[in-house]
PDB file of N, CA, C and O in Angstrom:
ATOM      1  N   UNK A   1     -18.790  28.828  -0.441  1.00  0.00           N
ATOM      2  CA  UNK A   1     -19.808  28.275   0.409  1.00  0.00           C
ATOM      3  C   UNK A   1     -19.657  26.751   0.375  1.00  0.00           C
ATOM      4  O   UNK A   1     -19.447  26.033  -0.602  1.00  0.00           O
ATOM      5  N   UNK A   2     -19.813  26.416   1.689  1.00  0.00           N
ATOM      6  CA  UNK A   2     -19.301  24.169   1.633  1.00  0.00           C
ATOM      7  C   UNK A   2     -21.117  24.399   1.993  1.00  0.00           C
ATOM      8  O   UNK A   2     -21.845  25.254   2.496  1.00  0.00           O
ATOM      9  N   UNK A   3     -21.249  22.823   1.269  1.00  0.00           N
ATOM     10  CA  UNK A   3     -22.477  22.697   1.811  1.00  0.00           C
ATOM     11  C   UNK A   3     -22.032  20.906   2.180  1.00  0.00           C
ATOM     12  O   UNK A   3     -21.023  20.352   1.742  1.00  0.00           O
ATOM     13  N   UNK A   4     -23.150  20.216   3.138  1.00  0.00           N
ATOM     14  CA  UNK A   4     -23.119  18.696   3.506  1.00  0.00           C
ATOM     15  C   UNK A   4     -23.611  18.246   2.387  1.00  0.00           C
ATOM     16  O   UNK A   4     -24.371  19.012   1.794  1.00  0.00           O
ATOM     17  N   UNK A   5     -23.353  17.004   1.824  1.00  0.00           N
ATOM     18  CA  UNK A   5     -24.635  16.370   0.824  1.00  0.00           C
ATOM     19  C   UNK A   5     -24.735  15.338   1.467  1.00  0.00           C
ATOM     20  O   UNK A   5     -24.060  15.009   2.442  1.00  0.00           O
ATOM     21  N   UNK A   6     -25.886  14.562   0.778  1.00  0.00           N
ATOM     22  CA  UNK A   6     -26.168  13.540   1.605  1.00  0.00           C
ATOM     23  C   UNK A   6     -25.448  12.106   1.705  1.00  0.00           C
ATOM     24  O   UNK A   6     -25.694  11.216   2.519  1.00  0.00           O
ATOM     25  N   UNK A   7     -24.578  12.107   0.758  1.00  0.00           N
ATOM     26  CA  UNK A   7     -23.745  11.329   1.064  1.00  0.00           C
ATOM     27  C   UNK A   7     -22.473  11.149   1.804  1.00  0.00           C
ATOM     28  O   UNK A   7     -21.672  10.226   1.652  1.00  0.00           O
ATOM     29  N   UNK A   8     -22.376  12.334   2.776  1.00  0.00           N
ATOM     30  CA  UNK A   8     -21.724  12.477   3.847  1.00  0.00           C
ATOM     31  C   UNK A   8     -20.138  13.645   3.226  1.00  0.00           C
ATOM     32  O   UNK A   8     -19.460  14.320   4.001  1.00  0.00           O
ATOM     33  N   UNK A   9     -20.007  13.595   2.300  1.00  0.00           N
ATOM     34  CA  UNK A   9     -18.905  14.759   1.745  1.00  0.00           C
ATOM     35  C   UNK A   9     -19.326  16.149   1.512  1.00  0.00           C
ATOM     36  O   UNK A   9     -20.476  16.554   1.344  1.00  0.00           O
ATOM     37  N   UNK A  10     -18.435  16.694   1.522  1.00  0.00           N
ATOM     38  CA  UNK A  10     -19.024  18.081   1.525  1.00  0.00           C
ATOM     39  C   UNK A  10     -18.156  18.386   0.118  1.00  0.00           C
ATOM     40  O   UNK A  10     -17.090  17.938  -0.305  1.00  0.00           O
ATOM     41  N   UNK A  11     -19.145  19.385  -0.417  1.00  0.00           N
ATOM     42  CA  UNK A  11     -19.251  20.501  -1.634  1.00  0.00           C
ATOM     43  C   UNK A  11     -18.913  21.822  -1.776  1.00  0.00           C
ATOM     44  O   UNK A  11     -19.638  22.597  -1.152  1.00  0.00           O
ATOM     45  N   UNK A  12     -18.042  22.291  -2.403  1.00  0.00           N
ATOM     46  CA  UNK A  12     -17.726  23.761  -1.961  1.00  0.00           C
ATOM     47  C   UNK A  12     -18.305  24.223  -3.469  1.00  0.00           C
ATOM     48  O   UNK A  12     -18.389  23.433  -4.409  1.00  0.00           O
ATOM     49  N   UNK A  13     -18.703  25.685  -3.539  1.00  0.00           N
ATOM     50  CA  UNK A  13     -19.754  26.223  -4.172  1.00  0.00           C
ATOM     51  C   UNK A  13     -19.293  27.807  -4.349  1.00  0.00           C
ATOM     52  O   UNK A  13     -19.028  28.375  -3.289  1.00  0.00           O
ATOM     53  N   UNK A  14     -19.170  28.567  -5.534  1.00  0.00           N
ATOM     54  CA  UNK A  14     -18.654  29.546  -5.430  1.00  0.00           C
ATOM     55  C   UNK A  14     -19.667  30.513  -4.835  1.00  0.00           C
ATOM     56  O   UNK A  14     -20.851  30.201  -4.707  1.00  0.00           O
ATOM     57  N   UNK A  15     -19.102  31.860  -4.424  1.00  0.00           N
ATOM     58  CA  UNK A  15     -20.049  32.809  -3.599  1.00  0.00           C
ATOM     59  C   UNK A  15     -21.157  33.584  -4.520  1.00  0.00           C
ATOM     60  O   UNK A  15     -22.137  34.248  -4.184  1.00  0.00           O
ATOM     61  N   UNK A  16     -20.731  33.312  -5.569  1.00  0.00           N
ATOM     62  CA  UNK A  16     -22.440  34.130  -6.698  1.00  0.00           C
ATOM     63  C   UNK A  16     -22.354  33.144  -7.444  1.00  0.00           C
ATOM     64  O   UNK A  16     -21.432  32.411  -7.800  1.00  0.00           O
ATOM     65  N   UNK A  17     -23.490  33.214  -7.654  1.00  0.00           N
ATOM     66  CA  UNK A  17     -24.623  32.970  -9.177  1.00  0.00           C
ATOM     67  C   UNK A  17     -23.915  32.798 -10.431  1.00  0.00           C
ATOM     68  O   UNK A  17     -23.379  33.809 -10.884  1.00  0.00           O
ATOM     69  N   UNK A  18     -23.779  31.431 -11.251  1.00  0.00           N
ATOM     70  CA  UNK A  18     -23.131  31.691 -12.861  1.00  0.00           C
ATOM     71  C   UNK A  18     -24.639  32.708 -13.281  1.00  0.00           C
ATOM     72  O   UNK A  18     -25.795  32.447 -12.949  1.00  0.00           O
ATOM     73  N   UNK A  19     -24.265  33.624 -13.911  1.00  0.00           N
ATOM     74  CA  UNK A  19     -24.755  34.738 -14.696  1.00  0.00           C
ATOM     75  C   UNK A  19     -25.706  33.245 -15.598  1.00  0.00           C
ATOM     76  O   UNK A  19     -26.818  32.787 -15.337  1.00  0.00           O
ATOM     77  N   UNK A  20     -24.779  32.862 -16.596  1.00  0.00           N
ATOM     78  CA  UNK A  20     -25.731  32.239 -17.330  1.00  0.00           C
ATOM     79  C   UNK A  20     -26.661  31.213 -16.922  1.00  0.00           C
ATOM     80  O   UNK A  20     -27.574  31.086 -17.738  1.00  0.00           O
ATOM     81  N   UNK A  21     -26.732  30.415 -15.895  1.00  0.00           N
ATOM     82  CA  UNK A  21     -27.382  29.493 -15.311  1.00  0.00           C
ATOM     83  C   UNK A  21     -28.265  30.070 -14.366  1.00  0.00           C
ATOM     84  O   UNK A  21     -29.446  29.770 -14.544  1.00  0.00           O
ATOM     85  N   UNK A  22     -28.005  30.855 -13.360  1.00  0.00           N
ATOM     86  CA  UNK A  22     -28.030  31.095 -12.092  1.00  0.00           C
ATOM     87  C   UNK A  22     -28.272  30.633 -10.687  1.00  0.00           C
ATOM     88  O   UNK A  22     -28.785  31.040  -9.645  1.00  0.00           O
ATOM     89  N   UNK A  23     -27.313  29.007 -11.430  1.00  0.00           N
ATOM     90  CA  UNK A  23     -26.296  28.588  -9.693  1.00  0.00           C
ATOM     91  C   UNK A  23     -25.392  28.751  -9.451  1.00  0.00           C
ATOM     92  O   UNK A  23     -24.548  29.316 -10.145  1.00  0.00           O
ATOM     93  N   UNK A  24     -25.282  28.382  -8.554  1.00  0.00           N
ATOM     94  CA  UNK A  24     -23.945  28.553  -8.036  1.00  0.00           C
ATOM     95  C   UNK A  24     -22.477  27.263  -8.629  1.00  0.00           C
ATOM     96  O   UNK A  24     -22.457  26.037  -8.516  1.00  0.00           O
ATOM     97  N   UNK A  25     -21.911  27.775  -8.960  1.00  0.00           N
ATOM     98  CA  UNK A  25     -20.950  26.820  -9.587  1.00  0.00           C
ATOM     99  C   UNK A  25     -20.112  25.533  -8.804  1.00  0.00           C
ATOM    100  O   UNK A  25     -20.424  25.535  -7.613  1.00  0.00           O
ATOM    101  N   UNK A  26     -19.410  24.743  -9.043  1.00  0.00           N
ATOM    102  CA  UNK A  26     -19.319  23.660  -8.575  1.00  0.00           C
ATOM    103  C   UNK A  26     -17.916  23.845  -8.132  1.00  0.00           C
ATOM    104  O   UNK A  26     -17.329  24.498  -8.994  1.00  0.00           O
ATOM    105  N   UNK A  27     -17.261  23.588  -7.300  1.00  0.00           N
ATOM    106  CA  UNK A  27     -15.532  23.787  -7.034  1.00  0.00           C
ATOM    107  C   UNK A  27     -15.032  22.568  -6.447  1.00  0.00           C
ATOM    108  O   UNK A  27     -13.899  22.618  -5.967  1.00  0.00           O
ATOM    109  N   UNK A  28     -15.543  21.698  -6.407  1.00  0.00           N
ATOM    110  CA  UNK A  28     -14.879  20.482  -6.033  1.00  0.00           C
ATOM    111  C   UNK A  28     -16.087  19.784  -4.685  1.00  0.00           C
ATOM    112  O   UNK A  28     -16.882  20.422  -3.995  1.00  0.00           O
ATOM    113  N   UNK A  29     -15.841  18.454  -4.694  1.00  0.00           N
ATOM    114  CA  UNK A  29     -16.484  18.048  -3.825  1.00  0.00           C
ATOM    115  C   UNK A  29     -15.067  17.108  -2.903  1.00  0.00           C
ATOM    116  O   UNK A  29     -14.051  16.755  -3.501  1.00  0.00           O
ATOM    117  N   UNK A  30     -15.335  16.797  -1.162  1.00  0.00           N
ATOM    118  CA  UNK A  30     -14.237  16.723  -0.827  1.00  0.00           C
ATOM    119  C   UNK A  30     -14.717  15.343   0.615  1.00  0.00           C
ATOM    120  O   UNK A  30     -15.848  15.130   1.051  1.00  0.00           O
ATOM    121  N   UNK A  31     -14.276  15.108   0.755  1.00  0.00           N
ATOM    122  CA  UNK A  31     -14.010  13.639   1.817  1.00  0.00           C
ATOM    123  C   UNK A  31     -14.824  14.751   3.295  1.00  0.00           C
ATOM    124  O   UNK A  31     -15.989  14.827   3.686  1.00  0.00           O
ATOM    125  N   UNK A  32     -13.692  15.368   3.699  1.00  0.00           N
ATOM    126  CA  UNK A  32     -13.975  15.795   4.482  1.00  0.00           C
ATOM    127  C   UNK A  32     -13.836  17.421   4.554  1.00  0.00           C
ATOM    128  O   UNK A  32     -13.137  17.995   3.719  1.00  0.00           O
ATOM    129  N   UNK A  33     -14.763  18.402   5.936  1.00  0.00           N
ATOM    130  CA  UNK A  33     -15.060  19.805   5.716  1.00  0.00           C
ATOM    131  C   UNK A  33     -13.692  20.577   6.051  1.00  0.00           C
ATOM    132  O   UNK A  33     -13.534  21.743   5.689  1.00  0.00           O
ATOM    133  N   UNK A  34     -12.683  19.847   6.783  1.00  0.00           N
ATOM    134  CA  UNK A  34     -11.422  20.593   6.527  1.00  0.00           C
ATOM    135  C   UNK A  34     -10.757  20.487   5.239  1.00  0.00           C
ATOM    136  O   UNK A  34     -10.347  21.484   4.644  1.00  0.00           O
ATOM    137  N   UNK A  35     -10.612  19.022   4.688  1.00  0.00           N
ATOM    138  CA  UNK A  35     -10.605  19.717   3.222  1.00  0.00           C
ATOM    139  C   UNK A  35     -10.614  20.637   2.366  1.00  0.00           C
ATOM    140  O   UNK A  35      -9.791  21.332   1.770  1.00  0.00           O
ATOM    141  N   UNK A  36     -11.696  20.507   2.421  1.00  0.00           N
ATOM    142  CA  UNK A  36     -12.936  21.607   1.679  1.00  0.00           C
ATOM    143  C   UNK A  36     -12.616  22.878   2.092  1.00  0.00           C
ATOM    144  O   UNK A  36     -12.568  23.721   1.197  1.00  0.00           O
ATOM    145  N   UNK A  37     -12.374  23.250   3.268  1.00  0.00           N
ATOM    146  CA  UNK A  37     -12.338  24.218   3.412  1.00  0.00           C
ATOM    147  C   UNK A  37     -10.271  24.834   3.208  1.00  0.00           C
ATOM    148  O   UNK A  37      -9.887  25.993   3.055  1.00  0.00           O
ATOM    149  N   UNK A  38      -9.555  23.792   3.276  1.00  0.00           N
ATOM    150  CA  UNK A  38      -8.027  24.338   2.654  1.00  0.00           C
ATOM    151  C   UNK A  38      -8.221  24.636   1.572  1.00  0.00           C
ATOM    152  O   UNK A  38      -7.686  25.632   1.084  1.00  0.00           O
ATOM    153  N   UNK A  39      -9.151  23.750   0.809  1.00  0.00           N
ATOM    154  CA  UNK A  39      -9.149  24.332  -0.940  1.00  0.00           C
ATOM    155  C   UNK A  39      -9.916  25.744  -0.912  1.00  0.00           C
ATOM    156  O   UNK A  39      -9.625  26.633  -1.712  1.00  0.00           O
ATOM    157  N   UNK A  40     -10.887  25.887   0.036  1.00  0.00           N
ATOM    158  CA  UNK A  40     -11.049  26.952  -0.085  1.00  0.00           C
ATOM    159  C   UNK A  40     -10.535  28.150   0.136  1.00  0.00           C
ATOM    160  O   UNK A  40     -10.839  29.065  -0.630  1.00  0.00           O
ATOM    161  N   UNK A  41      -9.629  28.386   1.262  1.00  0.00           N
ATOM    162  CA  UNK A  41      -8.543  28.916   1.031  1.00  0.00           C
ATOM    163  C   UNK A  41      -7.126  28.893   0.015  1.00  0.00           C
ATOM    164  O   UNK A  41      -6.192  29.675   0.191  1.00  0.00           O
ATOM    165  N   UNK A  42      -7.145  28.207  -0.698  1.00  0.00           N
ATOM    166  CA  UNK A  42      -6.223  27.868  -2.001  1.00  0.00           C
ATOM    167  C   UNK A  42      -7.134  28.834  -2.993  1.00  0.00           C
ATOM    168  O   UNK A  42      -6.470  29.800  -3.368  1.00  0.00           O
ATOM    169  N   UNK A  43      -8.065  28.824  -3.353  1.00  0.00           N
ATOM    170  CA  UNK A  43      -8.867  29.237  -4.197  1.00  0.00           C
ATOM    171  C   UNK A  43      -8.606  30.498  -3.876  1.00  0.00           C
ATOM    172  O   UNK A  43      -7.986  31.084  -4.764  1.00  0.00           O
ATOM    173  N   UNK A  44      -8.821  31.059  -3.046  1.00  0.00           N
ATOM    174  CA  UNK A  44      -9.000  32.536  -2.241  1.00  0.00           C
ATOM    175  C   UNK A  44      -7.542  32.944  -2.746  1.00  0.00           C
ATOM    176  O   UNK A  44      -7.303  33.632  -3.738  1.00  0.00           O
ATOM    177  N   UNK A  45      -6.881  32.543  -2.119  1.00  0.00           N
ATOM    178  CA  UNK A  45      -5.254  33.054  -2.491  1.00  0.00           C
ATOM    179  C   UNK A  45      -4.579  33.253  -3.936  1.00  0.00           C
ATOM    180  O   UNK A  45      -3.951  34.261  -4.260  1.00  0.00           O
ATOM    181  N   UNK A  46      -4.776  32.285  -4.641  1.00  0.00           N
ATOM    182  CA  UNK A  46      -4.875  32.527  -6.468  1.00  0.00           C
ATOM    183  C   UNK A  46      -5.830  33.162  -7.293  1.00  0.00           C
ATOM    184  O   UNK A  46      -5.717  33.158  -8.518  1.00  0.00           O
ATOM    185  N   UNK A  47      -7.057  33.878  -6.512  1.00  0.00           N
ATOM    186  CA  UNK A  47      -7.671  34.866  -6.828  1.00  0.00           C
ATOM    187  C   UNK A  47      -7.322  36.164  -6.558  1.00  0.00           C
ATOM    188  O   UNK A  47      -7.699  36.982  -7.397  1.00  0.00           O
ATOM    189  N   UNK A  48      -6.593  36.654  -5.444  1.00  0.00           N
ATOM    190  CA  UNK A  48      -6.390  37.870  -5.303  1.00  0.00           C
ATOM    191  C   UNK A  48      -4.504  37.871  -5.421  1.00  0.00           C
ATOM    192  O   UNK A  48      -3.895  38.857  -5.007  1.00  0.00           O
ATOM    193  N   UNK A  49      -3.735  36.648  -6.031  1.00  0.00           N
ATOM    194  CA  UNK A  49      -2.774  36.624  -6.541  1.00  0.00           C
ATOM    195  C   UNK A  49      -2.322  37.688  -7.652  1.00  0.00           C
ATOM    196  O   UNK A  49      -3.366  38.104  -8.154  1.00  0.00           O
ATOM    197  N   UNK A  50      -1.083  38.385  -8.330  1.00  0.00           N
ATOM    198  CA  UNK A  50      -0.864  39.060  -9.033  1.00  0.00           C
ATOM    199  C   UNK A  50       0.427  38.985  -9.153  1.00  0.00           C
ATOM    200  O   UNK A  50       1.015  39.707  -9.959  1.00  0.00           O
TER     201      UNK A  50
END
């Protein structure tokens, strides 16, 4: 999940809840939402990697 912050960069945010906290975890914050969103596909791809 990217969210805006208010300082104009966007935040990418994993899709559940840390169990022990229950936020959402932090994955990088990024200049801009294409950015953000290649890493998020990077992320995606080394998760279902094997």
């Amino acid at each position: 999940m990217i969210r805006k912050l208010a300082s104009g960069k966007y935040r990418l945010y994993s899709s559940q809840p840390d169990p022990r906290t229950g936020k959402r975890r932090n994955l990088g914050t990024f200049p801009t939402l294409a950015r953000a969103k290649q890493h998020e596909r990077a992320i995606q791809f080394f998760k279902r990697r094997r």
